[in-house]
N, C-alpha and C positions, 0 to 999 in steps of 0.2 A: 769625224766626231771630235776628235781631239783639237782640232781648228776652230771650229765652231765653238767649244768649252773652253777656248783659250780668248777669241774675240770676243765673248760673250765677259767673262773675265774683266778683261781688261776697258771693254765698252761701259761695266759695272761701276769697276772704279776711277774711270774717267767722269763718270756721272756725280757721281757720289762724292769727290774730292771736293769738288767746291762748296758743297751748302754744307760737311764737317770740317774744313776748313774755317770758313764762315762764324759756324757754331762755336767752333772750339778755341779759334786765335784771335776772333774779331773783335773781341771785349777787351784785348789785350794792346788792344792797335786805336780803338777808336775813342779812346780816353773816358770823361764822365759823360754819359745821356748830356746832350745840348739843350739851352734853351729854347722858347720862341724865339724862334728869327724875327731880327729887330727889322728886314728889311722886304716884307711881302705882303703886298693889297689883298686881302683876302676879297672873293665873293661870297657869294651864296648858293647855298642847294638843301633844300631841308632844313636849314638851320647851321646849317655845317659849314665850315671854311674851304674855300677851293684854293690851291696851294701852288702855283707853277715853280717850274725849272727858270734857275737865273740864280746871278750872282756867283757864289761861292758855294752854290749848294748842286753840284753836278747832275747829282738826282731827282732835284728840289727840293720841297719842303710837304711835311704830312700835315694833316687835318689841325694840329693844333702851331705848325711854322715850325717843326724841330725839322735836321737833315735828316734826310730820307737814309742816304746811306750811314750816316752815324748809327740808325733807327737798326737797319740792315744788318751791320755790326754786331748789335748789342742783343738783335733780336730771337735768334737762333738757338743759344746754349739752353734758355730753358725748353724748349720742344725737345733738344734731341736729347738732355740729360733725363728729361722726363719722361720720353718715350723707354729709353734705355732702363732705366728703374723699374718703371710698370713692368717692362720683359721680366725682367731679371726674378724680381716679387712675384710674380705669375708664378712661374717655372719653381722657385722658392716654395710656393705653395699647395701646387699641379703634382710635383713628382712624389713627396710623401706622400699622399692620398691614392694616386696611384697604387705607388710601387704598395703599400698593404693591402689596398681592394686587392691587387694581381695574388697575391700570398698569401691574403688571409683562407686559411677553410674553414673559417665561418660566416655563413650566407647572411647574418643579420647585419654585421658588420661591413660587410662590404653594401650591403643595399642603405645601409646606413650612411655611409661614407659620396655612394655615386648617385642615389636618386635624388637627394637635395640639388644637385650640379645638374640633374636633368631638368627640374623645375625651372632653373634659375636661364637656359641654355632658350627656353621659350620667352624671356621677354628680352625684347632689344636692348641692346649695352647700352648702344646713345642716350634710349629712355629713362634705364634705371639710373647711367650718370647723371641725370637733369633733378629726375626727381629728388635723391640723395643731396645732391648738391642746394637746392633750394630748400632746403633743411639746415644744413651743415655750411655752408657756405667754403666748403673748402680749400684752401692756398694750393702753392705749387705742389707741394708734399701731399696732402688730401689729393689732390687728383691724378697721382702716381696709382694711390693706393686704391682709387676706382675705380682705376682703368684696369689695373691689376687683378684683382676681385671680378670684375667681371669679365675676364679672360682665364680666369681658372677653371671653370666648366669646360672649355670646350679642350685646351687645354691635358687635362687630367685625363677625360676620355681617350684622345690620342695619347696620351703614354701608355694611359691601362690597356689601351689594345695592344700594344707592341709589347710590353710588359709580363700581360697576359700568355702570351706565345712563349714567350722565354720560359716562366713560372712555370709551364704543363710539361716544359721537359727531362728525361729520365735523370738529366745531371742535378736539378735541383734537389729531389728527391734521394738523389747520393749525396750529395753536400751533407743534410740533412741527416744523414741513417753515420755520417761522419763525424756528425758533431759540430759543424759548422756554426757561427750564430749568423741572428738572424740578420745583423749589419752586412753581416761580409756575404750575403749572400743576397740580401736585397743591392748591395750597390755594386759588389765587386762581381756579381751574373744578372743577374735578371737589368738591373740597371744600367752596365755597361751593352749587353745586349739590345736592350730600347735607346741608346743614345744615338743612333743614326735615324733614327725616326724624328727623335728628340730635333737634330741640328737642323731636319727639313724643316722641321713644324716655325723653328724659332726664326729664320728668316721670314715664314708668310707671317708668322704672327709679330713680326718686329713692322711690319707694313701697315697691320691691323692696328695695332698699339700706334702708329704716327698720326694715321686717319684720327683714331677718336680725341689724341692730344691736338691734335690741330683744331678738327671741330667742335670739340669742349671751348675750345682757346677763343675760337671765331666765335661763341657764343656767348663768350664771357666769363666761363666757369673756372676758377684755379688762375685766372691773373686779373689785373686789376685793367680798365675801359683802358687806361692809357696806357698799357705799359709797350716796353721794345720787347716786342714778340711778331713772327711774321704772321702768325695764323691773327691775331688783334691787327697788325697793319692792312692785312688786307680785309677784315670789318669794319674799321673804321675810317678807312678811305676810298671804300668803294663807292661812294656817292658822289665823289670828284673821279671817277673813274678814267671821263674823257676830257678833260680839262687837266689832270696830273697822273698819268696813267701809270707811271713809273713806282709810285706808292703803293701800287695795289698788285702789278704786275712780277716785279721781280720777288718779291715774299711768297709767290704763291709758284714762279716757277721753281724757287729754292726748296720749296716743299714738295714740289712732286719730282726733283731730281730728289732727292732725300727718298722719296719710296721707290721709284723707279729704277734706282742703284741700287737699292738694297734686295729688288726682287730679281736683279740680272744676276746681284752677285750671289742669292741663294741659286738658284737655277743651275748657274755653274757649278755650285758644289756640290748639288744633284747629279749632275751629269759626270763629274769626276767622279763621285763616289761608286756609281751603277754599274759597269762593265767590274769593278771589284766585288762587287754583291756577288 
């Protein structure tokens, strides 16, 4: 078990090093977004520019003649800072609602607090981002706070249940007949108590959070048709698909090593944590 939790480990963040490398130092490396390249025939497909490899552009050139990998570069920090925020805002917003549904002993307030979050748990995330969005038109920031919001239901529920089990036991109840308040008691027991539930949740829900930033992003929502982003490079080069494959292909294996790292590397600390349970 211990081998397996250590390759599994290590296989995480072999995955995962390069598309938050990417993310995080590539803006740093690949100077200001480039222009049209002065030096590529475009064709046709839809209307659209077909872009080959040549020159100085190792990657080629995307749908409007910028470098692919310049694009690459530049592209990655808002997905992963965005996804990262959405988490964090969730969880921001998930755990007080929680931790006083689990403590509260009054039944109106807690069904007050948790039956809105069940209504909300029946429509699909992607949907309610589109619709909101086609309202609001929201930037990068607006769709942190979307994604966020509709990952608090599901969310909240997982804490209040782990929550909940803490809250019924005889120590709370002593706390309480002690004089305790109610801070130190929601976070320093019943919350420290739910925080291993907590850190399982926040690696799947950090996967969840990528998917809906990416295909917000692939849709248009929260950046602009051209920007360096890989979830838009692979929207709007996919129509040159076979003709500049490179454009469409590497933004999109960046994205799925981005979850696929993040879900080895929860997994592992699943498995580290269990034998100590």
């Amino acid at each position: 078990m211990k081998r397996r939790t250590r390759n599994r480990l290590l296989l995480g963040l072999t995955i995962i090093a390069v598309p938050l490398l990417l993310a995080l130092l590539g803006p740093l490396f690949a100077g200001a977004p480039g222009p049209r390249a002065a030096s590529f025939t475009p064709g046709t497909l839809g209307g659209d520019p077909l872009l080959g490899v040549g020159g100085d552009h190792w990657l080629g050139t995307d749908f409007v003649g910028r470098d692919v990998w310049q694009q690459v570069l530049h592209g990655g920090r808002t997905v992963v800072l965005t996804a990262l925020a959405a988490t964090v805002l969730a969880y921001l917003i998930a755990v007080p609602i929680a931790l006083i549904s689990a403590l509260t002993h009054l039944r109106w307030l807690e069904e007050l607090l948790m039956r809105p979050l069940d209504v909300l748990l029946a429509i699909p995330s992607l949907l309610l981002i589109l619709l909101v969005a086609s309202v609001l038109s929201p930037g990068a920031a607006g769709l942190a706070l979307l994604v966020a919001l509709v990952n608090v239901p599901d969310a909240a529920r997982i804490v209040r249940a782990a929550a909940g089990e803490a809250a019924a036991r005889p120590a709370v109840e002593a706390l309480r007949m002690q004089g305790e308040t109610w801070w130190r008691i929601a976070l320093g027991y019943v919350g420290r108590s739910a925080l291993p539930t907590l850190a399982a949740d926040a690696g799947i829900r950090l996967t969840g959070v990528l998917y809906l930033v990416s295909t917000a992003a692939f849709l248009g929502v929260g950046v602009a048709p051209d920007a360096a982003d890989w979830a838009v490079m692979v929207d709007r080069n996919r129509t040159g698909l076979f003709v500049q494959p490179w454009a469409v292909v590497v933004p999109a294996l960046l994205i799925v090593a981005l979850t696929t790292g993040t879900n080895l590397l929860s997994d592992a600390a699943l498995e580290k944590k269990g034998p100590r349970r």
